[in-house]
N, C-alpha and C positions, 0 to 999 in steps of 0.2 A: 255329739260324741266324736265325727267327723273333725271336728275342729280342734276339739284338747286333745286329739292324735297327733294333727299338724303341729300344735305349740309345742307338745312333750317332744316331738321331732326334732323341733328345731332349737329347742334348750338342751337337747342330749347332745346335738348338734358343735354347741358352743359349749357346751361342757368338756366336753371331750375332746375340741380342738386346743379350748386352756390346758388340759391336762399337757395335750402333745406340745405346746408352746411350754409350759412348765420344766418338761422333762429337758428340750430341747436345749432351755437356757442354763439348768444345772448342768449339762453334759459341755456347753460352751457359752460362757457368762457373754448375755448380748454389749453390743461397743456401738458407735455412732461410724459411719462411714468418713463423714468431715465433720469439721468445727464448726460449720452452717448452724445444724441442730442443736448445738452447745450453748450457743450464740442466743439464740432465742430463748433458747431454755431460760439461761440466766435473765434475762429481758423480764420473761414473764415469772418466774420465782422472786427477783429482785434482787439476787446477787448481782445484778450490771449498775443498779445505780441504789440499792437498797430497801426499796420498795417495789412490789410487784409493778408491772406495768404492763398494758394490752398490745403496747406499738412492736410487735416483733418484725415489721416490715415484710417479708415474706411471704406471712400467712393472713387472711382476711380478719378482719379488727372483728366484726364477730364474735367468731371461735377466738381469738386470741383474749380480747376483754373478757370473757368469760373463763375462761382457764387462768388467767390473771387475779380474778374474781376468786377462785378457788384457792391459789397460794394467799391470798389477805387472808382467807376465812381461816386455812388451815392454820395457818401463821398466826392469826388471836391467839388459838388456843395452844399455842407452842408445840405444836404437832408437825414435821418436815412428809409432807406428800408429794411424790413425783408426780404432779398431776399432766406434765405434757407428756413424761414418757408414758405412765399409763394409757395417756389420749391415743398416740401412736400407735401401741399397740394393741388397745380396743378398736383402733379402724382395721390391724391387718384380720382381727378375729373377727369383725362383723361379718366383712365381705366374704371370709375365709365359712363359717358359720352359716352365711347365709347358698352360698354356692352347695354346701354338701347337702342342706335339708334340701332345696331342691332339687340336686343328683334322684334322692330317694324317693322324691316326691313325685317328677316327674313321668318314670316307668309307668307310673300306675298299676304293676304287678305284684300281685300279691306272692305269686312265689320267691320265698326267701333266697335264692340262688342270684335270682335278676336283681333284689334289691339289695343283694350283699356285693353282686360288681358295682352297679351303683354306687353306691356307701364308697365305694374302693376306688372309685373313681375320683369322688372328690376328694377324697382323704389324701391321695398321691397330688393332685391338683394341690391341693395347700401348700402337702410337705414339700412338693418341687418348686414350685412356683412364686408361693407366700412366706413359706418361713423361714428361710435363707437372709429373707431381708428383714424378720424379724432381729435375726441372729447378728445382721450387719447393717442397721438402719440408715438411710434416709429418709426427708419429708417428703422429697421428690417421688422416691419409686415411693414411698407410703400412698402417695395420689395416685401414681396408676395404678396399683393395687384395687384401690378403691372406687377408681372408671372399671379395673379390670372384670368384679365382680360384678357391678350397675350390666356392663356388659352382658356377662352369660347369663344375668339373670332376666335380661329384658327378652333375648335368642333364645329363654329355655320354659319360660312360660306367660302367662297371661298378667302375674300379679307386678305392679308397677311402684307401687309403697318402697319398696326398698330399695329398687335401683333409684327411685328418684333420690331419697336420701343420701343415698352413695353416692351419688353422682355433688347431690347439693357440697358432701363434705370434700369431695376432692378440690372443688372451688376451693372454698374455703383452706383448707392445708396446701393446695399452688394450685392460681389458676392456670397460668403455660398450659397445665399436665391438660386440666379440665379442656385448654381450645383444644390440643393435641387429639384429645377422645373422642371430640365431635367428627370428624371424620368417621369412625370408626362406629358412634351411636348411630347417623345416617346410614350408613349401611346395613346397621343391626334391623333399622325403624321399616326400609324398604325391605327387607327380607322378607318380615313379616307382614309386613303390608299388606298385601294381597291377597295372603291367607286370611287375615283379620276381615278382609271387605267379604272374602267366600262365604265366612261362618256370620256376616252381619253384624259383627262385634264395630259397629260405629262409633264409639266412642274411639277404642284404639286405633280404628283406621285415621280417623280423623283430625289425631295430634292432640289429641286433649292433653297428653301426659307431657308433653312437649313444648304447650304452653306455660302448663302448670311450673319444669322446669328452667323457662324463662324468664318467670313471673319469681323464683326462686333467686335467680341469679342475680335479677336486676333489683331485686331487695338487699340483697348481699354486697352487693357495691354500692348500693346508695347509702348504707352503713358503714360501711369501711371508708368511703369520702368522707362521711361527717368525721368519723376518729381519727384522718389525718388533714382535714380544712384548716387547721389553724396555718398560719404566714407561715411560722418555723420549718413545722412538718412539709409543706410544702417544695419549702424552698431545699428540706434534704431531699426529698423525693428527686428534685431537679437534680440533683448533685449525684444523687447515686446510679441515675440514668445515666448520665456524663461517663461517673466512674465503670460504672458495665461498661460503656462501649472503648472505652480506653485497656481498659485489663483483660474483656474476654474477648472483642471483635476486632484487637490488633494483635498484632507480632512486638506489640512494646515490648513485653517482658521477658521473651522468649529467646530474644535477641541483644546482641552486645554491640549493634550497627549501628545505634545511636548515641555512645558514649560521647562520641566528638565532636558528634553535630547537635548536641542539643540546643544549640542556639537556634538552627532553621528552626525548630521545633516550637517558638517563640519562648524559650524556659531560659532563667538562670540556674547555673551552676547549680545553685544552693534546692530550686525546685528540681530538678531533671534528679540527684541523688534521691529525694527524697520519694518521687515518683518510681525510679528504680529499684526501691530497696521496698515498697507498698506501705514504709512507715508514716501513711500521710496522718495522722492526727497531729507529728511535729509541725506542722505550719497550714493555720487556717485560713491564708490566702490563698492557697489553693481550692479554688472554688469551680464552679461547674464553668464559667466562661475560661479559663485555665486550660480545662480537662477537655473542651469542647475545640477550642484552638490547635491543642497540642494535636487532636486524632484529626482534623482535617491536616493540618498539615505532615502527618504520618502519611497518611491515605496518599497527599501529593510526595513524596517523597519517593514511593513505591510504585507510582506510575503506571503506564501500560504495560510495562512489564509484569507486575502481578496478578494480569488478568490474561495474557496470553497461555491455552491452552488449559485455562482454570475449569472451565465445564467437563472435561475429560479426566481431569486428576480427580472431582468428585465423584465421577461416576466409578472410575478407579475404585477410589475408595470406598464405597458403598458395596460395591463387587466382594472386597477384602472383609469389608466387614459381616456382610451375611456368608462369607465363606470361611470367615475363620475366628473373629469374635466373638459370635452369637453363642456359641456352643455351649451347652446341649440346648440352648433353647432353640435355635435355627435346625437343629436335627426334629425336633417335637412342629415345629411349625411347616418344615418340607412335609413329613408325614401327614398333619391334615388337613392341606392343602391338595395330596395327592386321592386321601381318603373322600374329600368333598367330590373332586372333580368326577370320581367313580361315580360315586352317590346320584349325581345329578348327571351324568350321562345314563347312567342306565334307568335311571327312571324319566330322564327329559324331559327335566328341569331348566329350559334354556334360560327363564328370566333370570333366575336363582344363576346358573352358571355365568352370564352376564354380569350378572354382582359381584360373585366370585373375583369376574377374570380386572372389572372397575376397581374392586379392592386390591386385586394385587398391583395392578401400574399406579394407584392413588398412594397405597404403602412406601414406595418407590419415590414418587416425586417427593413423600414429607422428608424422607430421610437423606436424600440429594442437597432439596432445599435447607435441610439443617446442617449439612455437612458444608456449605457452600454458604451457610454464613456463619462457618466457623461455631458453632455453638452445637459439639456431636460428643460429650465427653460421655465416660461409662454410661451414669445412669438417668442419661436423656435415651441412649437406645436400650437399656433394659426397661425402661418405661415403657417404651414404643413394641417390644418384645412383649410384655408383661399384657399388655390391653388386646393388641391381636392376637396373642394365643385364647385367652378369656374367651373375645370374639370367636374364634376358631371351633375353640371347643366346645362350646356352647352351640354353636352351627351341627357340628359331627353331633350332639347326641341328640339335638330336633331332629334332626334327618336320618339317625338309625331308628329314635320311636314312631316318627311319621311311616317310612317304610318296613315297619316291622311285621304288619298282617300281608302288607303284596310279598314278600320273601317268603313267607309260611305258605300262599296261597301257590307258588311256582314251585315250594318243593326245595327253597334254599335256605330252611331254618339254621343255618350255619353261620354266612354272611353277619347279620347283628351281632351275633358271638363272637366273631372272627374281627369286624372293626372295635368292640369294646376292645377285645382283649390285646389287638394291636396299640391303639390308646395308652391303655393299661401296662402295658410292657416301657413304650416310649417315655411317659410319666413315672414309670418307675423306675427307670436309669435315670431320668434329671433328676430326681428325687435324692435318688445315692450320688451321684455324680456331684450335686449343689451341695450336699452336706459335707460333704469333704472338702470342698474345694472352697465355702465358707469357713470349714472352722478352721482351716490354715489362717484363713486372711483375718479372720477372730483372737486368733493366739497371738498372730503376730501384732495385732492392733493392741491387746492384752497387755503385752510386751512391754509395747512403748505406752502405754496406761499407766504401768508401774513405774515407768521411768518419770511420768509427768507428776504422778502422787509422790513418788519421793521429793520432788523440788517444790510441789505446794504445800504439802509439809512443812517442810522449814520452811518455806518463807511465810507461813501463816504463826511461825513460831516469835514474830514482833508482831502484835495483833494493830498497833496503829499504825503501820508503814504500806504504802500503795508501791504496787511494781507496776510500770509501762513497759510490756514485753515487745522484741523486735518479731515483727512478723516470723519472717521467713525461722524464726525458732522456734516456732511453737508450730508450724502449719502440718509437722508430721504427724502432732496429736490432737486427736477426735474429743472421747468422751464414755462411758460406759452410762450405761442407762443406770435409773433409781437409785444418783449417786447427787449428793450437791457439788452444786461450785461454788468456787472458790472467789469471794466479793473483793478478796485483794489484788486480783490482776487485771488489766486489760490489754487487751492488743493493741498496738501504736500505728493498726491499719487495719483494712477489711471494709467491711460496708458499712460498717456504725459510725465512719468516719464524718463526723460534720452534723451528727443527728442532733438534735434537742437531749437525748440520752445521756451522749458523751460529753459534751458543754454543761449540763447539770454535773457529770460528773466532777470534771476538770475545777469545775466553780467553786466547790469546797475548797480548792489550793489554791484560789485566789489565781486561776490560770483560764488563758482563752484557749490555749495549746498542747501541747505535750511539752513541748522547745520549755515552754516557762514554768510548766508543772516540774518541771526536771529543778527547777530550782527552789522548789520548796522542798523546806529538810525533813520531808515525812514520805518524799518521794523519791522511789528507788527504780534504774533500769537494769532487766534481766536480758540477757545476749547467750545463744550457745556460744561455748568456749572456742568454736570455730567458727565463726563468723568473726569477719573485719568490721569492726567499726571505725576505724579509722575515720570516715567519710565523714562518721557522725559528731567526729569530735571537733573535726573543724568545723559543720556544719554548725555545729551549737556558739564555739566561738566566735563564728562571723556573727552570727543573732544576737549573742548573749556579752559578748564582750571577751577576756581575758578569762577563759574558764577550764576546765580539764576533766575528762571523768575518770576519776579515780577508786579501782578493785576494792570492794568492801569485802565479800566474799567469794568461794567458790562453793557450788555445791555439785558432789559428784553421785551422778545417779545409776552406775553399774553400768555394763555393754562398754566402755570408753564415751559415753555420755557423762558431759559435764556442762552445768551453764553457773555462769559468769554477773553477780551482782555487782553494778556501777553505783558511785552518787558524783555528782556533778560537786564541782566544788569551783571556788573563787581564789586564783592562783595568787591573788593581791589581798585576800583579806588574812587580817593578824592572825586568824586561829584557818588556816588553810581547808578544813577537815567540815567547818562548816559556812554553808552560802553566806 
């Protein structure tokens, strides 16, 4: 009977957090943070090349082959399922789900009072913490989410089933997030360590669970190796490490100081535009030896001079950012870092405050060291946010129920009252604080939603005509969840550049390129109306010969948004109008 208490717990649990995810999305329709997740999506639906496919790059071939698996089957039967957005967010409700049945579970009091803060504890915990990012997705914070919860629930009791799981999925949806956690799981592992060795529990003490999620992981990449071993897959893989370290771990882009010198750079004219503008699908010579030359000789270009004095501008910045970034989440994390330190001084706890003081200068070095290799944007430190608070809180309430009979026994039945409700207060401003300060960035994402459906719209209005979109026009629009995309577009850059994906694609127009798909007359290019292409036209003429791209339409999509459909034409042929 003990046990269909726990299950009915823990399905009221996730009942009820759907409910509050339900409400949350009709009051503000969820959107994609970047085109990252769009990206894949299509991949795995089969808008990217028309057939489902597993390779989403990103996330572990796994879970991806199988969610791939899901759009074919749906897809027989003519049935449109968001099977990745659902994925998504069935992992923030797992974790989210799984954290509040054990709030209630944990007290072990049967007085309704105790198990109704409880309950209220993780409820705030969700709403602050988990469902902000339901409301404004990434895959990224999706994984720490899902270390976040593996987290509290490994620091909040004995059962290990489902942090292993959570943990298995965050691999799989990004590993980054998954090494990221490991710090933070070792400290969760020694906390309890030694309690575990007190009470005999040798299995726990002894890392079984630890194995077992090893034994996990190294099954999960020895999978994902076989779904990307062919030569092809390979040889983008190479290419897209290339392209990472050129686009996120230089100042290429950011800067206009290599306009003139791109020759030291070893690039011609016609690449260095092309590299500048990220519309690399126009030319597939650009390849990883390219992309590899160009950033060392970046690197040399920038000299001693962009390392003098570089260890202190990060530490700078890392100052800046837990002091004025983090917010409210760095207010919720000063708080129970301050509430631990109590906790374990007055009951002298020196191992446990040991840990403590390890986790705080270890937190410290990840976030230096990622800021110092330039790879710190939003939501790499909402991630890093998101996992040690988990951690955090999860710590504060083993350590209010462990010391809850010496409190009674001295006469301070206050204290446990007094840090829940501290807790409870702090998670209930980020709570309100995050909902508002998401569903701005939701309306406004919303926004330019409507402006991106008006222009797929018409152009899905000639159903056999392909658009190659200029990046930087389309990079202000994301995505809206349990929405399709649209199989007549693609970007003319990004990381799909150079895949086996976009080559199948290209290959129906009898093209190795974008440059030469431009000249088939069923392909069209889309450019905001402010954006120069200029570059591009010579660019194509040097390639292409005597050519010109000439305005087919405009379409205008409201706010002074308007983008601009090209076709490439042949300035010498009799009928001008086509190649």
């Amino acid at each position: 009977m003990k046990k269909m208490k726990k299950w009915q717990m823990r399905v009221s649990s996730a009942v009820f957090l759907l409910l509050l995810m339900t409400l949350a999305g009709w009051v503000s329709a969820p959107v994609y943070y970047l085109n990252d997740d769009v990206t894949m999506r299509s991949i795995l639906s089969g808008a990217c090349t028309g057939t489902p496919d597993g390779h989403a790059v990103y996330m572990k071939y796994p879970l991806t082959g199988l969610v791939a698996g899901l759009y074919r089957l749906s897809g027989k039967w003519g049935i449109f399922v968001p099977w990745f957005d659902l994925f998504l967010g069935g992992c923030i409700l797992l974790a989210g789900a799984g954290i509040l049945a054990r709030c209630t579970e944990a007290t072990g009091e049967k007085r309704a009072g105790a198990r109704a803060a409880a309950a209220l504890l993780g409820i705030l915990l969700f709403a602050g913490l988990f469902l902000p990012h339901y409301l404004y997705m990434h895959y990224t914070v999706v994984a720490a989410i899902l270390a976040g919860g593996a987290l509290f629930l490994w620091e909040t009791g004995p059962g290990r089933v489902l942090p292993l799981f959570l943990l298995g999925l965050c691999y799989m949806v990004r590993s980054q997030v998954f090494y990221l956690a490991l710090p933070f799981l070792l400290v969760a592992v020694l906390y309890r360590g030694p309690e575990a060795v007190r009470r005999r529990n040798i299995r726990l003490a002894a890392g079984i669970p630890l194995v077992v999620l090893a034994a996990m992981v190294a099954a999960f990449w020895g999978m994902d190796s076989i779904g990307y071993g062919s030569g092809e897959w390979k040889s983008y893989l190479e290419y897209n490490d290339s392209r990472t370290s050129l686009y996120d771990y230089t100042d290429f882009l950011s800067t206009d100081r290599y306009q003139e010198r791109y020759e030291e750079l070893g690039l011609t004219w016609e690449q260095y535009q092309v590299l500048a503008h990220y519309d690399t699908v126009l030319d597939r010579e650009i390849d990883a030896r390219v992309l590899d030359r160009t950033v060392i000789r970046l690197r040399a270009l920038r000299g001693e001079e962009a390392k003098r004095g570089y260890l202190k501008q990060c530490l700078e910045s890392y100052y800046r950012h837990v002091r004025y970034d983090g917010r409210p989440y760095s207010l919720v994390w000063a708080g129970c870092y301050g509430i631990l330190l109590y906790l374990l001084v007055v009951r002298k706890r020196w191992d446990r405050l040991l840990l403590l003081g390890a986790l705080f200068a270890g937190r410290g070095l990840i976030w230096i060291y990622l800021i110092a290799r330039g790879r710190f944007p939003e939501r790499i430190w909402l991630s890093l946010y998101l996992m040690e608070l988990c951690l955090l809180l999860g710590m504060v309430l083993g350590e209010s129920i462990e010391s809850r009979g010496s409190w009674r026994e001295h006469g301070r039945r206050w204290i446990c009252p007094g840090i829940i409700s501290l807790v409870l207060v702090l998670l209930c401003l980020t709570a309100a604080g995050q909902f508002l300060k998401t569903s701005v960035r939701v309306n406004e994402q919303q926004g330019k939603q409507d402006q991106w459906n008006l222009l797929t719209e018409n152009l899905e209005e000639e159903e056999n005509t392909f658009y190659l979109m200029d990046v930087f026009s389309a990079v202000a629009y994301a995505g809206e969840l349990y929405k399709e995309d649209s199989g007549q577009v693609m970007l003319l850059g990004g990381w799909l550049t150079q895949s086996p994906l976009v080559q199948r694609r290209l290959a129906a127009y009898d093209a190795s390129d974008g440059a030469q798909a431009l000249r088939h007359g069923q392909v069209r290019l889309v450019a905001a109306k402010d954006r120069d292409i200029s570059w591009l036209e010579t660019y194509l003429a040097e390639r292409l010969g005597d050519v010109e791209l000439q305005v087919r339409e405009s379409v205008s999509c409201g706010e002074n948004v308007e983008f601009v459909i090209y076709q490439l034409v042949n300035k010498n042929a009799a009928y001008p109008n086509i190649y």
